[in-house]
MIVEXFI-895069 format. One record per residue: residue in three letters; y, x, z of N, C-alpha, C, O in turn. Coordinates in pm, whole numbers, plus 50000, padded with zeros to 5 digits. Example, Ala and Ser with C-alpha at 12.3 -4.5 7.8 and 13.67 -1.06 7.14 Angstrom:
ALA494315131950780495505123050780496705132050780496685142450846
SER497755128550708498945136750714500035129050787501145134150804
! end
This chain:
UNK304398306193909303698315893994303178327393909302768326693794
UNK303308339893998303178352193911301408352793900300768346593986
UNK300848358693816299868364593796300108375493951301118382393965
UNK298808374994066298558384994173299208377994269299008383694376
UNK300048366394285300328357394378299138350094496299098347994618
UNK298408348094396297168344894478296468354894572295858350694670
UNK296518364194553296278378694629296808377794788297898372794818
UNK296228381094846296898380194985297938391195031297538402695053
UNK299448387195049300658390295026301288397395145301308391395253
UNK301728407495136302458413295270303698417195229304048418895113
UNK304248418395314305648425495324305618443095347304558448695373
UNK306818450095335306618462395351306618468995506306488480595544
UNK306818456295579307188458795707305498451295811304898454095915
UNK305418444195732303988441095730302778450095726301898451295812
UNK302908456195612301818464195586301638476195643300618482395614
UNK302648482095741302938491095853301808491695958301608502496015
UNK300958479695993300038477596045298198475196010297248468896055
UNK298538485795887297388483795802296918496895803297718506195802
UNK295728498795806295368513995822295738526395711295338525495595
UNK296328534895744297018548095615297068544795509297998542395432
UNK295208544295495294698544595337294978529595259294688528395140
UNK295548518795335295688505295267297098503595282297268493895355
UNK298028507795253299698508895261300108511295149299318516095068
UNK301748508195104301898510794975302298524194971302868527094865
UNK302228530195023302658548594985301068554994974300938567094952
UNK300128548094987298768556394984298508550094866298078557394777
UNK298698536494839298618532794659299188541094530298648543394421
UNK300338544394577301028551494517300758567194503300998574494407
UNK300208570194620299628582494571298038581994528297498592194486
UNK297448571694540295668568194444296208564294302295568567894204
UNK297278557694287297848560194161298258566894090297968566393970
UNK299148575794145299358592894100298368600494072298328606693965
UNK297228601594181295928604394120295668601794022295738610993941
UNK295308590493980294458582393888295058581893733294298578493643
UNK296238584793708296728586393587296478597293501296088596593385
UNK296808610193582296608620893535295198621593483295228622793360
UNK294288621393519292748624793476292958621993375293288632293316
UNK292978610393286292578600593142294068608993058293938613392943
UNK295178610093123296518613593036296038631793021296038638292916
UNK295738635493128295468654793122294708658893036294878669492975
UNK293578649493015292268654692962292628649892804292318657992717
UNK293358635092754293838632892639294448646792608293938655892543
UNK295868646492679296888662292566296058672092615295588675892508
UNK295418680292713294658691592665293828694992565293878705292497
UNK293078686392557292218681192437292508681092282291768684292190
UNK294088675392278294358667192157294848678792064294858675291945
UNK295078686192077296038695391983294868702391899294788703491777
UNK293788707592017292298711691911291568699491877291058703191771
UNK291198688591893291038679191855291758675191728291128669191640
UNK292658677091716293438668791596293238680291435292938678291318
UNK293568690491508292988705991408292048702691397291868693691315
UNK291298706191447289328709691380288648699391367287588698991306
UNK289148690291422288278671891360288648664791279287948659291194
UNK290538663391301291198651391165291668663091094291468659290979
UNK292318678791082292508684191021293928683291001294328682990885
UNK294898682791115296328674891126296928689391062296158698991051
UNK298348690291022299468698291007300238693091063299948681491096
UNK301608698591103302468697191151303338680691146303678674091245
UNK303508677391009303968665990995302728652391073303068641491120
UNK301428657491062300068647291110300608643791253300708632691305
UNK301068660691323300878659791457302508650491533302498646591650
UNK303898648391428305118644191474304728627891441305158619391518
UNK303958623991330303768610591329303058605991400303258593991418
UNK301848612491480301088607691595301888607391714301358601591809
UNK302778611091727303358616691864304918601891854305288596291958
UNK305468598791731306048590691692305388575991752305828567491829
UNK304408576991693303578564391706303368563991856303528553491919
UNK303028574891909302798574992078303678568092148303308559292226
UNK305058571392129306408568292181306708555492119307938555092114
UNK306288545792075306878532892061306918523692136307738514992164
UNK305458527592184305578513092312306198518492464306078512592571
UNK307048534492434307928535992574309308527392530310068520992603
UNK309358529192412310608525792311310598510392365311628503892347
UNK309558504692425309458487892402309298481592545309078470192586
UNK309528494092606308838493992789309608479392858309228471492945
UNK311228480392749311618471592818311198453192751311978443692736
UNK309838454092727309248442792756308618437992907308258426792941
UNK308618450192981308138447693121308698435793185308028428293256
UNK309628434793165311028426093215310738416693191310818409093287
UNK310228410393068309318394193031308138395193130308058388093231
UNK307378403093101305938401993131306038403793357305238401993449
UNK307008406693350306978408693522307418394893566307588393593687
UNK307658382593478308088369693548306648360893550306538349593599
UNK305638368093490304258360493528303088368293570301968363393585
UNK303348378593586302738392993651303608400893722304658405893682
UNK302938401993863303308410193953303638425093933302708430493873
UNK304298430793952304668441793917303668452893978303558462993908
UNK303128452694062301668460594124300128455694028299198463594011
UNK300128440893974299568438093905299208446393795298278453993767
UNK300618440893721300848448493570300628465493580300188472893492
UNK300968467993676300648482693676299598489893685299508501093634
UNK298378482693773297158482193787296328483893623295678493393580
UNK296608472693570296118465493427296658478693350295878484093271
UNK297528482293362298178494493232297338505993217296948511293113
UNK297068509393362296728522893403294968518493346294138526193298
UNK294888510393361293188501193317292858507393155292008514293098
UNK294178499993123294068502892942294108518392911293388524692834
UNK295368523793011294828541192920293958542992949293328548592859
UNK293148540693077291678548293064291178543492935291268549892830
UNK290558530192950290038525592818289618531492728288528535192686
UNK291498532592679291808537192544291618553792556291458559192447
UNK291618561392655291778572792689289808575992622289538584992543
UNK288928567692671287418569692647286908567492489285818571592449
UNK287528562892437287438556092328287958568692196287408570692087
UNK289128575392249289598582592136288948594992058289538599391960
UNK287668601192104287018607192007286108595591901285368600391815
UNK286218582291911285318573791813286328574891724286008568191625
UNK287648581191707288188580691593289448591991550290648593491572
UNK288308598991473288428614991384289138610391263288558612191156
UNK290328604491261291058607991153292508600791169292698592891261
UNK293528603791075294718600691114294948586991154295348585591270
UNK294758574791073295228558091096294118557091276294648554491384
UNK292948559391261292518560091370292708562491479292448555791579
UNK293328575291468294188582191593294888578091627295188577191746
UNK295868570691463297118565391513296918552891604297838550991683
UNK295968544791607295798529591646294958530991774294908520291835
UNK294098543491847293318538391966294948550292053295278549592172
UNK295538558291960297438562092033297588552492095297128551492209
UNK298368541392027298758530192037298498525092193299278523192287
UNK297188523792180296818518692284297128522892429297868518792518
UNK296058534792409296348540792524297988547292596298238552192706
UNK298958543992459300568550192526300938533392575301488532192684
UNK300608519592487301388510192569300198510792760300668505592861
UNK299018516792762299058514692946299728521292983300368517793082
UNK299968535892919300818549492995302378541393016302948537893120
UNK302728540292888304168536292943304538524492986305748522893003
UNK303648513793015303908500893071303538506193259304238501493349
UNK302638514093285302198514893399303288524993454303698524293570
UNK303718534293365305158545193399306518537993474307208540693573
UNK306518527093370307798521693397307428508993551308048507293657
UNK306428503893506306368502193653306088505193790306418498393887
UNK305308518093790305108528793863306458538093928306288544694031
UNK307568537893869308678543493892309658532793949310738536493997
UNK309318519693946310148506493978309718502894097310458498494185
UNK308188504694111307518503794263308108516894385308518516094501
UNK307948526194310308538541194382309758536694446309838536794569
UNK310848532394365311758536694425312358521394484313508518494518
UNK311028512094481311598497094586310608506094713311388509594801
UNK309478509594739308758511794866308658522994908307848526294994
UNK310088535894814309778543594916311508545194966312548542594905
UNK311318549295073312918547095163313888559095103313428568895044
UNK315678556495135316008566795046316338574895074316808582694991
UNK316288578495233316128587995292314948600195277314978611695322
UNK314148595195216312548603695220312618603995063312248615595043
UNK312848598994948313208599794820312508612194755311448614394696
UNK313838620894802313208629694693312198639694749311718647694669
UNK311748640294899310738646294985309138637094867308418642094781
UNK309198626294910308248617994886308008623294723307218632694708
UNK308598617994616308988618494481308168634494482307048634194431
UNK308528645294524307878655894525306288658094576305358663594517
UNK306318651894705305028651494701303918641994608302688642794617
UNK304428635794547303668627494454303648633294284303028629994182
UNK304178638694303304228649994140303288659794168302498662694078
UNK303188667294309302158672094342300548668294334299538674594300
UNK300778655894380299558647794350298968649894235297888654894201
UNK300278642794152299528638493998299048654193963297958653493907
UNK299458667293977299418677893961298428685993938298138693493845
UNK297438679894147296198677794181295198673694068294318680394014
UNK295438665994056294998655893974294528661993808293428664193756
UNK295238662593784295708673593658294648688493666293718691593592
UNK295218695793790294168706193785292678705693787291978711793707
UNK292268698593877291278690193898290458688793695289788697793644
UNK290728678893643290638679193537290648689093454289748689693370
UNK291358696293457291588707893379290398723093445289988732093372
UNK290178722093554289198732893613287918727393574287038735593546
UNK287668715793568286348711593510286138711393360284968711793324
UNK287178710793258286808719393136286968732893115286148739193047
UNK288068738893172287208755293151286388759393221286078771293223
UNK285658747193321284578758293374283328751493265282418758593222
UNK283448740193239282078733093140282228734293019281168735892958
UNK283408734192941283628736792815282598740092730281888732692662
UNK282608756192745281678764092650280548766892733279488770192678
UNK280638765692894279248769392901278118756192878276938758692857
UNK278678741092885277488737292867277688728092688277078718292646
UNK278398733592645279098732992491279188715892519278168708992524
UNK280498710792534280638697292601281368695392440282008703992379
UNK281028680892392281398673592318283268667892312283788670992418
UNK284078662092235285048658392247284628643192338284948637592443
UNK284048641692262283428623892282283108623992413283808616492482
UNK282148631192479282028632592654282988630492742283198621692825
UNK283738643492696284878646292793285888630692788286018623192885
UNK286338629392693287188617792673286498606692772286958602792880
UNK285268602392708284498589892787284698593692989285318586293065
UNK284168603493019284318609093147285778603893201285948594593279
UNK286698611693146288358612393187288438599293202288388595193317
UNK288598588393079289038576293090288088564293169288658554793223
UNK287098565093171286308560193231286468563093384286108553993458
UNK286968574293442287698577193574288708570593609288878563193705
UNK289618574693498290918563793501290828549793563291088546493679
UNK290338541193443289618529593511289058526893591289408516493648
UNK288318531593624287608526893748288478527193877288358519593973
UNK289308536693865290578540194039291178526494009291018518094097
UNK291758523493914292718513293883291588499093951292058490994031
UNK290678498593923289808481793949289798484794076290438476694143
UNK289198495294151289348502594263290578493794364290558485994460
UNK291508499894284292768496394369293438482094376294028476094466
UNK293048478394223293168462994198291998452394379292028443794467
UNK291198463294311290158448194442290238453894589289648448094680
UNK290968464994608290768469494800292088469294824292118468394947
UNK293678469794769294978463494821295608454194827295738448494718
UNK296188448794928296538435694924297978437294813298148447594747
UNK298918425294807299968422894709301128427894795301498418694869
UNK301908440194814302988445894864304218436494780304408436694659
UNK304848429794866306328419294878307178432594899306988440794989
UNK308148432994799309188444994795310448436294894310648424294882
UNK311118444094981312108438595067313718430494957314678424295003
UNK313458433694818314868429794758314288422994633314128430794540
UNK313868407394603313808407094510314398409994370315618411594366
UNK313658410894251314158420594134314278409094057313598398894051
UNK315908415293962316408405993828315148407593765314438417593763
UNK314828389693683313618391593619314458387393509314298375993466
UNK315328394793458316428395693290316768412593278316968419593377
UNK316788415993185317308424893125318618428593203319058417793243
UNK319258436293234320258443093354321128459493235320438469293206
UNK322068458593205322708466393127324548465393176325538459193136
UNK324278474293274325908473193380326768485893354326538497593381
UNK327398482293316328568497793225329028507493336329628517693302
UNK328738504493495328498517693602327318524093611326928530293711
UNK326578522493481325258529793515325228534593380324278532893303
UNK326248540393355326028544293213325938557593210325478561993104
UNK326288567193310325628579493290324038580493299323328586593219
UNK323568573093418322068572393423321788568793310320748574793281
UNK322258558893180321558558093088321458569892961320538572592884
UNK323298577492981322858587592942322008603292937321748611592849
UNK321838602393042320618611893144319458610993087318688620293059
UNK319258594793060317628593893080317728595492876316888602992826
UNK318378590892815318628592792670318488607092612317768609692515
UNK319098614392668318898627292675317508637192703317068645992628
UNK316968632792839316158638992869314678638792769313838647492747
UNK314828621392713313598618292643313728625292515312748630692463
UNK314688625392473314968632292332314708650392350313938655092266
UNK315108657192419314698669092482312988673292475312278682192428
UNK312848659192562311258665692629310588662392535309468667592531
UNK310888654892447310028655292309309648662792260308448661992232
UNK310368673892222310538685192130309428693892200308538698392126
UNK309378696892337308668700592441307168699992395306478707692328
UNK306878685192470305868677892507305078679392388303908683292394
UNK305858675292244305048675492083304428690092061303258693292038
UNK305638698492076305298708991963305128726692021305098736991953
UNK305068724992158305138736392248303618736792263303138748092279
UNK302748726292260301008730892258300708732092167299868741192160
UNK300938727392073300658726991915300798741891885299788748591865
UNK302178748091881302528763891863301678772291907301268781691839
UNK301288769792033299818776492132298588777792050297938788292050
UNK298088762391946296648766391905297248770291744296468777891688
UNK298358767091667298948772591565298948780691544298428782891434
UNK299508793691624300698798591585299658811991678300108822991646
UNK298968812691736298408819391831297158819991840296628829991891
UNK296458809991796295278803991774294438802491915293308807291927
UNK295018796392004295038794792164293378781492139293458770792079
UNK292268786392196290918774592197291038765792321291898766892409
UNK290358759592317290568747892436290308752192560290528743892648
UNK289948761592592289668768992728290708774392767291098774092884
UNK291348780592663292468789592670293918780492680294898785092738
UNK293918769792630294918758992622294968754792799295848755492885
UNK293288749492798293678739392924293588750993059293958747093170
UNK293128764093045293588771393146295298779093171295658783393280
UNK296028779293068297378775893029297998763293160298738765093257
UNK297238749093102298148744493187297638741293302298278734393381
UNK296058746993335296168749693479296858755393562297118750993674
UNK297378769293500298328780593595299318772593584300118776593669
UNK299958759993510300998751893518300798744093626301688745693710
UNK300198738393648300138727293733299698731993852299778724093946
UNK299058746993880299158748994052300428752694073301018748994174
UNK301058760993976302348762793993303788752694049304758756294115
UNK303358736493981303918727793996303268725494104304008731594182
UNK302448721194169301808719294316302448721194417302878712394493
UNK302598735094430303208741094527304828743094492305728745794572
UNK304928741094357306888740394378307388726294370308528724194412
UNK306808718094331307358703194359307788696094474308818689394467
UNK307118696694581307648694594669308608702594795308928698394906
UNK308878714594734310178723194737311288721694692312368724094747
UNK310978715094532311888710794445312678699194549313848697194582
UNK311368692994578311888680494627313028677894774313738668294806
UNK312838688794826313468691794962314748698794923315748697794995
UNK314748707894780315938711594718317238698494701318318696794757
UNK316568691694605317268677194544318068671994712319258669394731
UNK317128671994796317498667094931318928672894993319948667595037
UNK318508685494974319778693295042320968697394974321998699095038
UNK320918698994856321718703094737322318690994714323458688194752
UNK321428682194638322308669594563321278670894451320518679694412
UNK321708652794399321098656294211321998666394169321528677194134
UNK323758663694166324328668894042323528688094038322958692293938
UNK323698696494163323318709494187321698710594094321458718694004
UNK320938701894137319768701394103319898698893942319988708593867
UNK319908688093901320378688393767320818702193675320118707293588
UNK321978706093714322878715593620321928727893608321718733293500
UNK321348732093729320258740893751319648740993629319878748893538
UNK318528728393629317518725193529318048725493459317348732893390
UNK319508721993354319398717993204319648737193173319078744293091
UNK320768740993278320808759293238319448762793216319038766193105
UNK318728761993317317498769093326316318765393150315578772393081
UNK316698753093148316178747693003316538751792861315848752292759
UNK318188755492890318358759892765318318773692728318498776992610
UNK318078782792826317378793592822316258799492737316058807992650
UNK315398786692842314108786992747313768783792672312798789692625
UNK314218773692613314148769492422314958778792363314798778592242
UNK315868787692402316818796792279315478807592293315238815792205
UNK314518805992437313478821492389312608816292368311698824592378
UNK312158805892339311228796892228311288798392119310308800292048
UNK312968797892062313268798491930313018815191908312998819591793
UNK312838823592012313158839891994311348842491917311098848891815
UNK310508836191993309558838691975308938839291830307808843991809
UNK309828833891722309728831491586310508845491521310218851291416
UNK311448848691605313078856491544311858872591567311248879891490
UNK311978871791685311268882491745309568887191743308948896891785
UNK309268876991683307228880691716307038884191835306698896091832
UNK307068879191975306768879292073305658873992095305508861892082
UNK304688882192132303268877492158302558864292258303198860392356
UNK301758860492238301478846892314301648848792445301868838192505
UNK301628860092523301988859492684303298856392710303648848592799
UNK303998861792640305458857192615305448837292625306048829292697
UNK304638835992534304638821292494304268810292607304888799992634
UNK303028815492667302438809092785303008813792895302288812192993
UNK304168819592919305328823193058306068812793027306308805093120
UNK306578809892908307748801492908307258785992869308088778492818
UNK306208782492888305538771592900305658768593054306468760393098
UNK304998774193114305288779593295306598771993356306658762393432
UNK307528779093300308608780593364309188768793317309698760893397
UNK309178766893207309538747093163309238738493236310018729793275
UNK308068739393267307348731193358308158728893516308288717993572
UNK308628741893568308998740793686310558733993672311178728893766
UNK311038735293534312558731993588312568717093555313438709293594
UNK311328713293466310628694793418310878690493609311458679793627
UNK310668694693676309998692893784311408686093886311138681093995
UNK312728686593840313928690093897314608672493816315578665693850
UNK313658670493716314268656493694313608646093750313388635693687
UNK313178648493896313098636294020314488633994035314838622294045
UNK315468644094040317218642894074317258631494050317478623294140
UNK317038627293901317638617093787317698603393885318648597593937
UNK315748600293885315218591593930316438586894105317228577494120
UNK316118596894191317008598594292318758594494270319398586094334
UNK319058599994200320448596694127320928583394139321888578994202
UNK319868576294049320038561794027319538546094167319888534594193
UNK318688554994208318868551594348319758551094483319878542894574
UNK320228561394457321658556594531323058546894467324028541694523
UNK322588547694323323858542194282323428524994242324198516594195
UNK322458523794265321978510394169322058496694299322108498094421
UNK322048486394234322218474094299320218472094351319378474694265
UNK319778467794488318298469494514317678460394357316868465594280
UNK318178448694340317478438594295317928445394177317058438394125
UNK318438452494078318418461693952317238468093869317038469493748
UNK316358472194017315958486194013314548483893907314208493593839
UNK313828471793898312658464493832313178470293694312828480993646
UNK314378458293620315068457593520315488465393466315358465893343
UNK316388477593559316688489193536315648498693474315508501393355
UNK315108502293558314138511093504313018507893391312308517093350
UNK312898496193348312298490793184313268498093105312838507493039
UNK314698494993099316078495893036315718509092987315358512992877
UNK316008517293144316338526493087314648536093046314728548193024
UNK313798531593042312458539893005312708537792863312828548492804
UNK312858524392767313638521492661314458535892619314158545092542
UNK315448533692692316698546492647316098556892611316258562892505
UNK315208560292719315078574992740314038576692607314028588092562
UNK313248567892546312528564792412313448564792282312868566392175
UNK314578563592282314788560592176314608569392059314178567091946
UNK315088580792121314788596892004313728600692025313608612591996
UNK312488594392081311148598592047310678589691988309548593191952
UNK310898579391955310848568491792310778572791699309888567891630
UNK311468582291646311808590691547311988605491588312508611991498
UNK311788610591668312548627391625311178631691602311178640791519
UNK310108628991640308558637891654308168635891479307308643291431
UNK308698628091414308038622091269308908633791206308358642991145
UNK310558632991226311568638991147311238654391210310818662291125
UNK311348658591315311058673891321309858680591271309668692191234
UNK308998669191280307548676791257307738682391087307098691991043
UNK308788674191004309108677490853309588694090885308938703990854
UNK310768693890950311128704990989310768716691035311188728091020
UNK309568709591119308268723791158307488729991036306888740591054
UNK307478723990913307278731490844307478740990761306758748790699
UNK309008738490775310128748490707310518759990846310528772290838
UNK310798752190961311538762591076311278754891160311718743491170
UNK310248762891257309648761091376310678764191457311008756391547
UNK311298775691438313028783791539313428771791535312978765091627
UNK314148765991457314648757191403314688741991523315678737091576
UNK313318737991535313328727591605313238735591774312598728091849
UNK313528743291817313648749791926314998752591962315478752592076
UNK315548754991854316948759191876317758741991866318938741491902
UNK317218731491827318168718791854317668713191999318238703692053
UNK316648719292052315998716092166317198721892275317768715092359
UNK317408735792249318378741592318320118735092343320888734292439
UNK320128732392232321748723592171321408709692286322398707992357
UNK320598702592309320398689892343320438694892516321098689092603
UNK319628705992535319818708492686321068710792723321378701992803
UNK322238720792698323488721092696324258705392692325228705192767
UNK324068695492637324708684292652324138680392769324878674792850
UNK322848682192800322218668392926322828678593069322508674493180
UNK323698691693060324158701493090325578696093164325788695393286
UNK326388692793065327818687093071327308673693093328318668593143
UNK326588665993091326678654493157326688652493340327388646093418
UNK325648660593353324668663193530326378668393593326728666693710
UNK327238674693486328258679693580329408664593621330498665893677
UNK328868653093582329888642693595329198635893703329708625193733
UNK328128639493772327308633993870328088637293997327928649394009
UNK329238630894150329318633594212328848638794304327648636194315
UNK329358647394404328398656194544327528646994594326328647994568
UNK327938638294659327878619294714327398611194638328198601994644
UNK326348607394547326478595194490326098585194539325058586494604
UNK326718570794533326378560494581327348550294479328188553594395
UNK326808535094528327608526894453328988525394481329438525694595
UNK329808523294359331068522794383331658538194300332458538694207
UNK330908550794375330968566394320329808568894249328968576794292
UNK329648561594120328448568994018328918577293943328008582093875
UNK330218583193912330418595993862331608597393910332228588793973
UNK332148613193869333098624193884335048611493867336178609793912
UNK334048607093770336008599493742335768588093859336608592693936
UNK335298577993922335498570994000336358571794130336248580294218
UNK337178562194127338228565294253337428564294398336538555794406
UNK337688571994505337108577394563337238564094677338208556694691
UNK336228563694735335728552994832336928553394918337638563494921
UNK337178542794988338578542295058338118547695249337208542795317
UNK338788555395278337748560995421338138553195563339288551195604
UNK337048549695621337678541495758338378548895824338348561195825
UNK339398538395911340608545696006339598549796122338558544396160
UNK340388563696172340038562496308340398558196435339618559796529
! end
């Protein structure tokens, strides 16, 4: 018996008769909520945090970010741990720990420190990710997919701004501590999560899930998708805020109002995005984003070639953001093509994959950021162009049987 068995258990067809706010699509979006606060307020924070308290350089900031990414690298332990914990359980508990760990991380101003309350707080992020994306796409229907998927990026978005409007408006005027803010954020975190742990009942997914490891050679573009994308958004995610307080000398007001204009921006285009994916297709949606991506890392890399001033810099932060926004496709993608009872297993697998070049590339580029910043922008660009030519092997149609371009084509009923 699983850990949350004891919990009083419904079905999805069940819980139809439960009022809005106690259903699994309203969990899912108090969860979407609830992540962002403790994760927004960590990376806004962290880049001046790591400067003016541990005193990081470039190489400080790829080995922290290394260390971050291990336990996505390991996600696919979920797959053990989901045969004695419920998968709404475990997800609950994850999102528990980043807060935690999210409150905790100004008690430690220096590198091994940083590196170890990291640790922490990335195995809730990416244990609660990977099961958060395994719940998504068992309870939400796949007709509504990528509608839904959009409005819940919105959420987290919410969520995000939210956070982020309350340090540039308190920041400097009431001169707020690192240590505050952190305790605040994560301490929010947590509490939604116990929240949600003690007022929802245990949602019974309609297809039970392989509780083994699942690695099926028709899903091997999805694994190269998601391999790709993680190795990409690395380069991103590490060293595109960093450049901001570097390179520009961008303060924490100025940072986290940056990715405020990001995230209303994403607000209101995500679930556009999402009605796009709908009508278009992944593959359309896809090819879009990786063009649109490699664009903007070759004028990432310009920004070094050229001395283009920080407005330059904080547009194309912007606009990353919106085409980030276009890899729901992926998620969607693999949903039409995957076996139901996969989708648990699967998505550990491939959160794994999509880790593997952030194991290592944030340690090895950050060497490189010190010689050529262009440099790690311009392999950012090279990597979008491949995840480019892949999205084009994604059929109009996908479903099982047609997970890519070479598959012989479904045999059509007579009339």
């Amino acid at each position: 018996m699983a850990l949350g068995d004891t919990f009083n258990t419904l079905t999805l067809e069940q819980a139809k008769s439960l009022p809005r706010w106690r259903r699994p699509q309203a969990l899912l979006f108090l969860m979407a909520f609830a992540m962002p606060i403790a994760f927004a307020t960590w990376s806004a924070l962290l880049n001046n945090f790591v400067v003016e308290m541990a005193g990081f350089d470039g190489a400080d900031i790829g080995w922290l970010h290394t260390v971050r990414e291990i336990p996505g690298f390991l996600a696919i332990g979920v797959i053990a741990l989901i045969i004695f914990i419920r998968e709404q359980v475990l997800g609950l508990i994850s999102l528990m720990l980043l807060g935690v760990a999210t409150a905790m991380t100004a008690q430690f101003p220096s590198l091994g420190g940083l590196l170890f309350v990291t640790l922490l707080s990335s195995i809730g992020f990416h244990y609660y990710e990977t099961v958060n994306q395994s719940l998504q796409l068992q309870w939400i229907d796949k007709k509504k997919a990528p509608q839904t998927l959009g409005w819940l990026l919105s959420m987290g978005s919410a969520a995000t701004l939210v956070a982020y409007v309350l340090i540039v408006l308190t920041w400097r005027a009431y001169d707020l501590s690192y240590d505050l803010v952190y305790w605040l954020a994560g301490g929010t975190t947590a509490a939604i999560a116990l929240l949600a742990f003690l007022a929802y009942p245990q949602f019974e997914s309609p297809n039970p899930q392989t509780k083994k490891m699942v690695l099926r050679k028709r899903y091997w573009l999805y694994y190269a998708l998601q391999f790709m994308s993680g190795a990409r958004r690395q380069i991103f995610v590490v060293f595109a805020g960093f450049m901001m307080v570097e390179r520009y000398g961008y303060e924490v007001h100025q940072i986290t109002a940056l990715f405020m204009v990001t995230l209303l921006t994403n607000m209101i285009v995500a679930p556009l995005l999402g009605r796009a994916v709908s009508f278009f297709g992944e593959r359309a949606a896809l090819v879009f984003e990786y063009a649109g991506l490699t664009m903007v890392f070759v004028l990432y890399a310009g920004l070094y070639h050229f001395d283009w001033g920080p407005w330059m810099a904080a547009s194309l932060y912007v606009i990353n953001h919106i085409f980030f926004s276009l890899a729901l496709a992926i998620k969607t993608y693999f949903q039409k093509i995957a076996e139901p009872g996969d989708i648990a297993p699967t998505a550990a697998v491939a959160f794994t994959i999509n880790h593997i070049a952030a194991v290592f590339l944030p340690a090895a580029l950050g060497y490189l950021w010190l010689t050529s910043p262009m440099g790690v922008f311009v392999l950012a660009a090279c990597m979008a162009v491949v995840s480019l030519l892949l999205s084009l092997l994604i059929p109009r149609h996908p479903e099982a049987g047609q997970e890519t371009v070479f598959a012989r084509p479904l045999p059509t009923a007579a009339e």
